[in-house]
C-alpha positions as CSV (number, residue, x, y, z in Angstrom):
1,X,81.0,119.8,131.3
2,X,84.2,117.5,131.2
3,X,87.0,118.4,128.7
4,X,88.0,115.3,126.5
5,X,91.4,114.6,127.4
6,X,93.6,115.9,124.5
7,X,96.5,113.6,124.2
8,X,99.6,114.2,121.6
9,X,103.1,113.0,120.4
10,X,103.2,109.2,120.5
11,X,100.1,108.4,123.0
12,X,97.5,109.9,120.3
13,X,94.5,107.4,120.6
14,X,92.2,109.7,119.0
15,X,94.2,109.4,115.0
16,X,94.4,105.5,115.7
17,X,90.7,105.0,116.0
18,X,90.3,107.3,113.2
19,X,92.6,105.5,111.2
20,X,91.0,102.1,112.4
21,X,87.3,103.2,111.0
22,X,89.2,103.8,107.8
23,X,91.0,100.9,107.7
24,X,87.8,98.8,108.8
25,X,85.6,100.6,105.8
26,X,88.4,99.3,103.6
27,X,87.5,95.7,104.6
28,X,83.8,96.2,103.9
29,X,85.1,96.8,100.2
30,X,83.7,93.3,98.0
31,X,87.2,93.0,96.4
32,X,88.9,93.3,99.7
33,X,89.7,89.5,99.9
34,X,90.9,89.4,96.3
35,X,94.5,90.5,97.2
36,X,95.8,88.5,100.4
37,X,99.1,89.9,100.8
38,X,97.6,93.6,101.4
39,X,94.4,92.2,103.3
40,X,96.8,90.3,105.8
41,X,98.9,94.1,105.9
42,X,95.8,95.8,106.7
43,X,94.2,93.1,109.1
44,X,97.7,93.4,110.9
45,X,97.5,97.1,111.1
46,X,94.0,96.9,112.9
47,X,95.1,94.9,115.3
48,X,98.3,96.9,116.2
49,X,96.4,99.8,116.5
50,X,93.5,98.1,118.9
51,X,96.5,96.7,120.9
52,X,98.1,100.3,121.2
53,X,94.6,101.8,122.3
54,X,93.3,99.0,124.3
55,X,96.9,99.2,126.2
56,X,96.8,103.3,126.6
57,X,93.3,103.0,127.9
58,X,93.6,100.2,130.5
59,X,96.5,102.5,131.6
60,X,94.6,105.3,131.7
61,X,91.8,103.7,133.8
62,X,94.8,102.5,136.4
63,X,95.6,105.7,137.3
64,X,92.9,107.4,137.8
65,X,92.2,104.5,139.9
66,X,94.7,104.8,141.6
67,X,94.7,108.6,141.9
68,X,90.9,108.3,143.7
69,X,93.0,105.5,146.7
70,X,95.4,108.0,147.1
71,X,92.6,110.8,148.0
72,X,91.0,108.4,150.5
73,X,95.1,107.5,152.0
74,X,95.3,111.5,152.7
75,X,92.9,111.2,155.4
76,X,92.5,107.5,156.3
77,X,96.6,106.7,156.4
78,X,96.1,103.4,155.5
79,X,99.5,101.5,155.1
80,X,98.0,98.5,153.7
81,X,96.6,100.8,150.7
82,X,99.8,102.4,150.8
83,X,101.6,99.3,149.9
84,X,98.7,98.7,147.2
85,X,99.5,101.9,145.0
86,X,103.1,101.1,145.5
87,X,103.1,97.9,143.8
88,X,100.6,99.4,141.2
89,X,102.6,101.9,140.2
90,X,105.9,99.7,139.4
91,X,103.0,97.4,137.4
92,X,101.9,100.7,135.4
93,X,105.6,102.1,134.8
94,X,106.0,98.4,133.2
95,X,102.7,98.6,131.0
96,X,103.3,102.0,130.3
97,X,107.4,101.1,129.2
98,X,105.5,98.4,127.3
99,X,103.2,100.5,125.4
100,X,105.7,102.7,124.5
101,X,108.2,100.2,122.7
102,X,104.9,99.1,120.5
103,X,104.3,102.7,119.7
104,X,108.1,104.2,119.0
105,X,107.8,100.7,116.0
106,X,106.7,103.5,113.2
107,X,109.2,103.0,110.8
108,X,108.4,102.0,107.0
109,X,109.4,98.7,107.7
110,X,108.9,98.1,111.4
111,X,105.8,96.3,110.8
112,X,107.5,93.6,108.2
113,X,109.2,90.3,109.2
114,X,113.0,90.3,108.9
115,X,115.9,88.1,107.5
116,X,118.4,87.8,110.3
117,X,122.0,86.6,109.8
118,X,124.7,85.5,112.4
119,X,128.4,85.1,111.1
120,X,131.3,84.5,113.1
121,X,134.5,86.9,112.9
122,X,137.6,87.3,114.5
123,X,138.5,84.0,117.0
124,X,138.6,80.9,115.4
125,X,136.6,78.6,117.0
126,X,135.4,80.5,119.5
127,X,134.3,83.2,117.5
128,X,131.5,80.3,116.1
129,X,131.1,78.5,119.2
130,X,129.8,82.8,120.0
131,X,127.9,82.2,116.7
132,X,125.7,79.5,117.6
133,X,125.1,81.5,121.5
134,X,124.0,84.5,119.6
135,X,121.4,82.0,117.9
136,X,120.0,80.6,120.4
137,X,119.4,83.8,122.2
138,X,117.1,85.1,119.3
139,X,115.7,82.0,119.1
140,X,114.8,82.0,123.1
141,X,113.8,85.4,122.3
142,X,111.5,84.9,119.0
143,X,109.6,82.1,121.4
144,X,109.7,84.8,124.4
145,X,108.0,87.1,122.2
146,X,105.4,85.3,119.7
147,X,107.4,85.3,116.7
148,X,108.1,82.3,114.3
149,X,111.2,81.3,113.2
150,X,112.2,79.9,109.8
151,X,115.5,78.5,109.1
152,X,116.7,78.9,105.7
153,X,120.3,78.1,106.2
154,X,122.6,76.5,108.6
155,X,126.4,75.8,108.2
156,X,128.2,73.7,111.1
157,X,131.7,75.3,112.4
158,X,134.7,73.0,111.5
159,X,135.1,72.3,115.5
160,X,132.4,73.7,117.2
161,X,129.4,76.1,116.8
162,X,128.3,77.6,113.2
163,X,130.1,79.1,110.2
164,X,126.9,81.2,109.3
165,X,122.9,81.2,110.0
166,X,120.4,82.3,108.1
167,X,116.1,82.8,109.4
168,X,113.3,84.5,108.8
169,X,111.2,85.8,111.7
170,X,107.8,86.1,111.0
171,X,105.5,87.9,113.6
172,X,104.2,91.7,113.7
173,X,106.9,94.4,114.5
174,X,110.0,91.7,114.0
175,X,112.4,94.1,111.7
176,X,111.1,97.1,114.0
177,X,112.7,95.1,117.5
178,X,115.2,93.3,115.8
179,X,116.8,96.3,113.5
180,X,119.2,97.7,116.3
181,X,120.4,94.0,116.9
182,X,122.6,94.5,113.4
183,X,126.2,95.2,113.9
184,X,129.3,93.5,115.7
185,X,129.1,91.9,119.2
186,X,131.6,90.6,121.0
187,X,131.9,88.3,124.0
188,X,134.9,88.0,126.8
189,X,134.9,84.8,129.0
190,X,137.0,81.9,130.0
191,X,137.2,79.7,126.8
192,X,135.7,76.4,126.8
193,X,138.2,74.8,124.5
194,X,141.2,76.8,126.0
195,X,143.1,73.7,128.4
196,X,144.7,76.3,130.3
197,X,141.6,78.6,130.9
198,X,142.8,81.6,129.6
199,X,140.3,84.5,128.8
200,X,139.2,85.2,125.2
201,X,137.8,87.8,123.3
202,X,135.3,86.7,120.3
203,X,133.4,88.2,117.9
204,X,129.9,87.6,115.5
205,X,127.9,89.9,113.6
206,X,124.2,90.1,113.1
207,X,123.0,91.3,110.4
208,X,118.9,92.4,109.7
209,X,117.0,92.7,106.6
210,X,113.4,93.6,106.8
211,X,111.3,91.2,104.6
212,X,109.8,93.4,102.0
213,X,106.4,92.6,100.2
214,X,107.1,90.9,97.3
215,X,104.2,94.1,95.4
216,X,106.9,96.6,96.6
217,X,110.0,94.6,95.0
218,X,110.3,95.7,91.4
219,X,113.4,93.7,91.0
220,X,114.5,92.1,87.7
221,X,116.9,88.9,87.7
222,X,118.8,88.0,84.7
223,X,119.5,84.1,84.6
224,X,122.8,85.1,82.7
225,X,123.7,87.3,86.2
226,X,123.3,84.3,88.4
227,X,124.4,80.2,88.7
228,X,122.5,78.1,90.4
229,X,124.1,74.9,93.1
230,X,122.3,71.8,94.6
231,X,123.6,70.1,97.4
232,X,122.5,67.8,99.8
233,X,121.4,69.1,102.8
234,X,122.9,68.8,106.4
235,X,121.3,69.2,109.9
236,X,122.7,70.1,113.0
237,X,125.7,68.7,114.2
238,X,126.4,67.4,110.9
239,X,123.3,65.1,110.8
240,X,121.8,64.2,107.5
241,X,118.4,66.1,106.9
242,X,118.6,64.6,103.2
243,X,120.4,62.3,100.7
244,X,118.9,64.3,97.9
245,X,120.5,68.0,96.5
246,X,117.8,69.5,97.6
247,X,120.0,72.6,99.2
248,X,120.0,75.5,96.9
249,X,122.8,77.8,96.4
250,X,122.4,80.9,93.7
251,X,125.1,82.9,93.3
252,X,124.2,87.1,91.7
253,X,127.4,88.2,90.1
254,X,127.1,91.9,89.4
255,X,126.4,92.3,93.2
256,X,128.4,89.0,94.8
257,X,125.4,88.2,97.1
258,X,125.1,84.5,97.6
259,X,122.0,83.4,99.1
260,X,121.4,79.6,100.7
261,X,118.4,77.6,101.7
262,X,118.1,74.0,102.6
263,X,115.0,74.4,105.4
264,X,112.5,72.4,102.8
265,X,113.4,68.9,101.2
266,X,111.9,70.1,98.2
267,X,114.7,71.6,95.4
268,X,112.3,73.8,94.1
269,X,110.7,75.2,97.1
270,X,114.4,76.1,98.4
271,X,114.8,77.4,94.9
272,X,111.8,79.9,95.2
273,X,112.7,80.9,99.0
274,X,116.4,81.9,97.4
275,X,115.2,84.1,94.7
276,X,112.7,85.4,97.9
277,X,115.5,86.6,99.7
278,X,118.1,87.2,97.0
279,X,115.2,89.9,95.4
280,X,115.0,91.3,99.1
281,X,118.7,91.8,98.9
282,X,119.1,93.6,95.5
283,X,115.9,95.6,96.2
284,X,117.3,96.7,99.8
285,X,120.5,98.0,97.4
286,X,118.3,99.2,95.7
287,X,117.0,101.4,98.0
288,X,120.3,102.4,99.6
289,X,121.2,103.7,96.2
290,X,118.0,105.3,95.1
291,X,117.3,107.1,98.5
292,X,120.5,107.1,100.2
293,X,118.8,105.2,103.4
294,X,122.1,103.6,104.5
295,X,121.8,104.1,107.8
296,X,118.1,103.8,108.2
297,X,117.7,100.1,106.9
298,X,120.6,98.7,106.4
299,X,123.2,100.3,109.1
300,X,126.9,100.8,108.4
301,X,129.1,98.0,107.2
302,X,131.5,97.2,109.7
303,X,134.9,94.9,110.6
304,X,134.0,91.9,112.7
305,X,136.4,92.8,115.5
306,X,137.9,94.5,118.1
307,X,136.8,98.5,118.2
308,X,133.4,97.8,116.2
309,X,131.4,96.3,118.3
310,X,127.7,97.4,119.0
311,X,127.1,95.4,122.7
312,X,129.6,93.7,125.0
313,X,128.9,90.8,127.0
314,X,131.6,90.3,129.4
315,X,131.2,86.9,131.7
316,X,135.0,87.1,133.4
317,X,136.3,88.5,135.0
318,X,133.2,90.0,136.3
319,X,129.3,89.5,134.3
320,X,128.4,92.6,132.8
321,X,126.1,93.2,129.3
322,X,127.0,96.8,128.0
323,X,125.2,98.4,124.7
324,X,127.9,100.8,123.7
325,X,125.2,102.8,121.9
326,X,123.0,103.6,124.3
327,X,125.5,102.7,127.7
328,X,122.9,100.6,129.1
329,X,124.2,97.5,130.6
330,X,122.8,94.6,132.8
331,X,125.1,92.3,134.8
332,X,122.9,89.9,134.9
333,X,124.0,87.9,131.5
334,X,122.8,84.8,131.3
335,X,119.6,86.1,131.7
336,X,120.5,88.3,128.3
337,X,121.8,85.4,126.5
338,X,118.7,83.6,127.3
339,X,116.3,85.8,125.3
340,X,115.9,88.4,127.8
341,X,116.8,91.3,125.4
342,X,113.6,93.6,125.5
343,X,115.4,96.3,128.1
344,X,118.0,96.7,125.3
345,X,115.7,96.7,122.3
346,X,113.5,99.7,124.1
347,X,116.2,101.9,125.1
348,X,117.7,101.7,121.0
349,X,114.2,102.4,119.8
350,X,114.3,105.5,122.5
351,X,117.6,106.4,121.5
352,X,115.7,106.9,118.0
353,X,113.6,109.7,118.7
354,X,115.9,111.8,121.1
C-alpha cells in the first residue's frame, strides 16, 4: 500500500484542511451571519487556507510530473523534453517561492489591513519630492498585488512632493507584506531641482500599523484628552477637493498623536475614520506597554537620516537597491520604485524565521 505523504513545518496541508472543516462547521452555525466583522475574518481565513493548499498541491502534482519525464529522458535523451523540465522547473521554484511568502504571513496581525504612513526627513525638498516616490511605489504595488487603497490624508510639500501621507490598505495579508516596509529609507541620485547637478542624499520614513478589529480595541477616549479641527480640504497639487471644513484634525494630549483625514467630503465621516485610527494608535501603545511587543508590531523608533536607514536605493553614480537587513539588493531600480517590491518583502519575511 502507498504511504500518505507526511508533510511538516510550514507546508502542513493536512492541519489546514482540518482547520478548514472547522472553520466551515462554524459557518453552518444559524447565528453565523449575526456578527459581520468575525464572519468576514473567518470567510477570509477559508479562503487563505484553500489558496495555500490548492497552491502546495498543484505543486505537488508538477513534480511528480515532471519526475515521470525525466525517467522517460534517461533512456530516450530527448533534448526537446530536456528543455521542457528546464523551463518547468524555474516556473515551480517561482510557485513554490510564492507559496512560501503566503505561508511565512502567520503573525497575529499578518492577516489585518494596515495604516501606512510616509514622512519626509532630512533634505528639504528633496527629502519630499522622495516622499511622494515612496508613494507611488506602494501605490503601484497595492494595484500590483490586489489590494485597495484608502487615502486618509494628504499634505502638499511647500515646493515639491508631500509633507506627509496617510492610507489604509485593505486586502488579505497587507500588515503581514507591508510590516518590514517600516523604518528609514533613503535615496542617492542627481537632484532634480539642483541647477548644477550635484548628487543628493534624501531621506523618508514609512511607518505601518496593522488595522486592528475594532471587537479587539478596548480603548476609552476622553473628550477632555482630545480637540477636535475642521478645515477645508485640499487635493493634490494644491487643488480644491472642497470649500467646506470638512478635513478633520483631533489632536490626543496625554499621548501627542495627531490623526488627519480629509478622504470623504462628509465632516462626520472624517470624524469617525479619525477616532478609527487614533483608537488603533492608543490601542497599538497599548499593547507595546502591556506585552512589551515593541519590536514585533511596531519596530524601533528611529532618526530620519543618515546611519538609520532600513533600504538604499542608489540611482548615481551607479543603480543599485540594497536592504541593509537582509543584504539583498537589485540594480535594477526603477523597476523597484515601480511596485516591484515582492523579492524584498519575501527575503524580510524569511529573515523572520531563521
Amino acid at each position: 500500500m502507498k504511504k500518505q505523504k507526511i508533510y511538516g513545518g510550514l507546508f502542513d496541508p493536512i492541519s489546514k484542511k482540518k482547520r478548514i472543516e472547522e472553520l466551515e462547521s462554524e459557518i453552518n452555525n444559524p447565528n453565523f451571519w449575526n456578527d459581520k466583522s468575525h464572519s468576514e475574518e473567518v470567510l477570509n481565513e477559508i479562503n487563505s487556507l484553500k489558496y495555500k493548499i490548492g497552491g502546495i498541491e498543484k505543486i505537488k502534482k508538477d513534480i511528480e510530473s515532471n519526475l515521470e519525464i525525466a525517467e522517460l529522458i534517461k533512456t530516450s535523451n530527448d533534448l526537446e523534453m530536456l528543455e521542457l523540465i528546464s523551463n518547468d522547473l524555474k516556473d515551480i521554484e517561482s510557485k513554490l517561492n510564492s507559496v512560501e511568502l503566503e505561508l511565512l504571513l502567520n503573525g497575529p496581525y499578518d492577516k489585518s489591513d494596515c495604516i501606512l504612513e510616509i514622512h519626509p526627513g532630512a533634505g528639504g525638498t528633496e527629502s519630499c519630492d522622495w516622499a511622494s516616490m515612496l508613494y507611488r511605489m506602494y501605490n503601484r504595488w497595492c494595484e500590483k498585488n490586489n489590494k485597495k487603497v484608502e487615502l486618509l490624508d494628504y499634505q502638499d510639500g511647500e515646493e515639491a512632493g508631500i509633507k506627509s501621507v496617510s492610507f489604509i490598505v485593505h486586502g488579505l495579508n497587507s500588515y503581514g507584506y507591508l510590516k518590514n516596509e517600516k523604518g528609514v529609507h533613503r535615496l542617492i541620485r542627481i537632484s532634480p531641482f539642483d541647477s548644477n547637478k550635484r548628487r543628493h542624499t534624501s531621506f523618508a520614513s514609512v511607518d505601518i500599523t496593522p488595522l486592528y478589529n475594532n471587537q479587539d480595541i478596548d480603548i476609552e477616549i476622553k473628550d477632555s484628552d482630545i480637540r477636535i479641527d475642521t478645515f477645508c480640504a485640499s487635493g493634490h497639487g494644491g487643488q480644491g477637493v472642497n470649500t467646506t471644513p470638512s478635513a478633520v484634525r483631533i489632536t490626543h494630549f496625554p499621548s501627542k498623536i495627531v490623526v488627519t483625514c480629509q478622504n470623504e467630503r462628509s465632516q462626520i465621516r472624517n470624524k469617525e475614520t479619525c477616532m478609527t485610527v487614533l483608537k488603533n494608535k492608543l490601542y497599538n501603545l497599548e499593547l507595546e506597554r502591556r506585552e512589551k511587543e515593541l519590536k514585533n508590531i511596531k519596530g524601533e523608533n528611529t532618526e530620519i537620516n543618515f546611519g538609520s536607514q532600513i533600504r538604499t536605493y542608489t540611482m548615481c553614480p551607479y543603480t543599485l537597491v540594497k536592504d541593509h537587513r537582509t543584504l539583498f539588493e537589485s540594480a535594477n531600480v526603477e523597476k523597484i520604485l515601480d511596485g516591484d517590491l515582492n523579492e524584498f518583502i519575501y527575503e524580510n519575511l524569511k529573515l523572520g524565521v531563521r
